[in-house]
N, C-alpha and C positions, 0 to 999 in steps of 0.2 A: 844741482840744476838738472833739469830734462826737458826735452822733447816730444811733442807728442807726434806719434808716428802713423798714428790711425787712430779715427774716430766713422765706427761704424753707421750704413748709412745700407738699411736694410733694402733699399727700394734699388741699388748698384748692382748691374749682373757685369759693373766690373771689378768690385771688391771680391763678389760673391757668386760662388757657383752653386747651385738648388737645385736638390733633391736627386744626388750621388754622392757618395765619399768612396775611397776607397778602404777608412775604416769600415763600412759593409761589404760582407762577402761576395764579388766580383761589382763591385760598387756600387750596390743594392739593387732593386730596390727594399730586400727585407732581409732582416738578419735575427730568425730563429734561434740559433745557434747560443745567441745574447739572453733569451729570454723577454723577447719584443716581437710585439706583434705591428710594428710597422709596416707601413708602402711608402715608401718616399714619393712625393710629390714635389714637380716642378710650379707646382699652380702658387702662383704670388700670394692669395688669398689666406697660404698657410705660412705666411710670416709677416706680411705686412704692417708697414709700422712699428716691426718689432715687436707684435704677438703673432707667437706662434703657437699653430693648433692642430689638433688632429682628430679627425670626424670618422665613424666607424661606416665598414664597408658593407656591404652584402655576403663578402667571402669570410666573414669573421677577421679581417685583418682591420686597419684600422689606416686611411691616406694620413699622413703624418709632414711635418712642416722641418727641414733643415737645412741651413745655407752654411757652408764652407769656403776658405779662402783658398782651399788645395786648387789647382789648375786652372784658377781665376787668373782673368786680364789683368791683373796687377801682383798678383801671386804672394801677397804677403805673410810675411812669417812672423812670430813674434821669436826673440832668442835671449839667451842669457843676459840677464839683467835687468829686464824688463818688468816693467810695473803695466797690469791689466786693474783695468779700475772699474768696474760696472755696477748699474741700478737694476733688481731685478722685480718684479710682483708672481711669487708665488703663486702656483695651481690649487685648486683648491680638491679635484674629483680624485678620487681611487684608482688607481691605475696612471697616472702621469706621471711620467718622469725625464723631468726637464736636468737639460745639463748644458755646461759652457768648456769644453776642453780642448785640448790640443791632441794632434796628428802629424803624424810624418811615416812611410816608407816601414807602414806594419808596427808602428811602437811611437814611442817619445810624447806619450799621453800623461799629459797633466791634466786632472777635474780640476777647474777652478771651483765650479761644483756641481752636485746631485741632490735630489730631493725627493721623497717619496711622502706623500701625504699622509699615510698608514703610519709615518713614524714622524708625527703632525710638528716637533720641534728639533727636527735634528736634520743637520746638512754633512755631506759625506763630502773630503778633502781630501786628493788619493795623487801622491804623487808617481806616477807607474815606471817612470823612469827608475829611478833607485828602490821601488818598492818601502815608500812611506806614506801614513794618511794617517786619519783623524774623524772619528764621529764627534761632532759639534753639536750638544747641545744648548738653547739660549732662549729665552723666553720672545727675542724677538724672529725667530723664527715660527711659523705660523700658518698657514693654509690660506692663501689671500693676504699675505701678508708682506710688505715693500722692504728691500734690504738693498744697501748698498753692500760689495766685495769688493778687496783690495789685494793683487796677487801678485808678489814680485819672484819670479823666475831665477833665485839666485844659484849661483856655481856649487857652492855651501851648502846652501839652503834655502828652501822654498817656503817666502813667507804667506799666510793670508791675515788677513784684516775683516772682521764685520761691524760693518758703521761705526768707521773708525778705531777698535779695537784689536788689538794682533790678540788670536785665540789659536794660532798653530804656528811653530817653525819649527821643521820635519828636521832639520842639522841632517839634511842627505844633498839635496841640490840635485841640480841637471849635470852640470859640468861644464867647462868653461864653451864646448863648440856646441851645445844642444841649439835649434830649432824647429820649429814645425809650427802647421797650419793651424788656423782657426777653425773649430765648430760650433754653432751653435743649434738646438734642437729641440724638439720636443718626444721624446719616445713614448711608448705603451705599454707597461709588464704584460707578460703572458701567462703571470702565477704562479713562476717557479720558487723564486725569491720574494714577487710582495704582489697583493691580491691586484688579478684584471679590474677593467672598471666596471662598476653596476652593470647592470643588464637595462638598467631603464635609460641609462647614460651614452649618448651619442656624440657627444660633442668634449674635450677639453682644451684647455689655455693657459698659459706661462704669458708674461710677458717683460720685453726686453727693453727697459728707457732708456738705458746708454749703455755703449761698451766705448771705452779709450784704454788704448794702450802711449805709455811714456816710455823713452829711450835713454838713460843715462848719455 
């Protein structure tokens, strides 16, 4: 039996804090350093409804959409044991890169996941705490493409699920006191590791139909 502890509610600036983390360097607004050509924006318009997007600047950066639970009015953590359950629709442009992970205090990052278009069927699964992960590939990954994730936080080991299927369990785990915040985003490569987006391309979008987490 479980609990559900949070069920995200994009449009809360008290679940959620927009457009700082302090995963970016002095808590953005851009982090070069990653290979992203983001600007963090606080503008609602870049997550609304749980699509998130990012529209390109004048400066060649790109205003980009990410809301965090870190130093939110309600401050929530997900931790050890924990089942994250979310629906996601795939970006479909060159250069997106959407992710759903966890933060805390410079580390304790879990990808529930990453996605680069360029590599059109595969999701990257990285748990950074013990330094384990997973290239996923599966035919229902896709560019526009709807995928439910199922990610359980365990001490042992960290499981995932795609629509309904277990396709990784790392046998590393967090440990029994790990937690940390929520993020969710939309980035932009900068070309180091996988191609910017077109030149004729101004506009991309991820989008997010539910995120719950359950509590044993």
């Amino acid at each position: 039996m479980s609990d559900v502890v949070f069920v995200a509610d994009f449009a809360s600036d008290r679940q959620w804090v927009a457009g700082r983390s302090w995963a970016y360097p002095d808590g953005g607004p851009t982090n070069p350093g990653d290979d992203k050509l983001d600007h963090l924006t606080q503008d609602p318009a870049y997550f609304r409804n749980g699509t998130f997007r990012a529209t390109r600047r004048p400066d060649g950066l790109w205003d980009a959409g990410l809301l965090t639970t870190e130093e939110s009015a309600e401050a929530f953590m997900v931790r050890t044991g924990d089942r994250l359950e979310t629906r996601v629709r795939l970006p479909v442009g060159l250069g997106a890169w959407p992710a759903i992970w966890t933060w805390r205090d410079g580390g304790n990052e879990v990808d529930v996941f990453e996605y680069h278009p360029d590599n059109p069927d595969l999701l990257e699964l990285t748990n950074h705490v013990r330094r384990s992960g997973s290239y996923i590939r599966d035919s229902a990954v896709y560019p526009g493409g709807m995928i439910s994730l199922s990610v359980t936080f365990g001490a042992r080991s960290v499981i995932w699920l795609l629509n309904g299927r277990e396709v990784f369990a790392d046998g590393r785990g967090v440990g029994s006191g790990w937690h940390a915040s929520l993020i969710v985003n939309l980035s932009v490569c900068a070309g180091r590791y996988h191609p910017r987006p077109d030149d004729t391309v101004d506009a991309l979008s991820f989008g997010v139909e539910s995120l719950v987490v359950h509590r044993a």
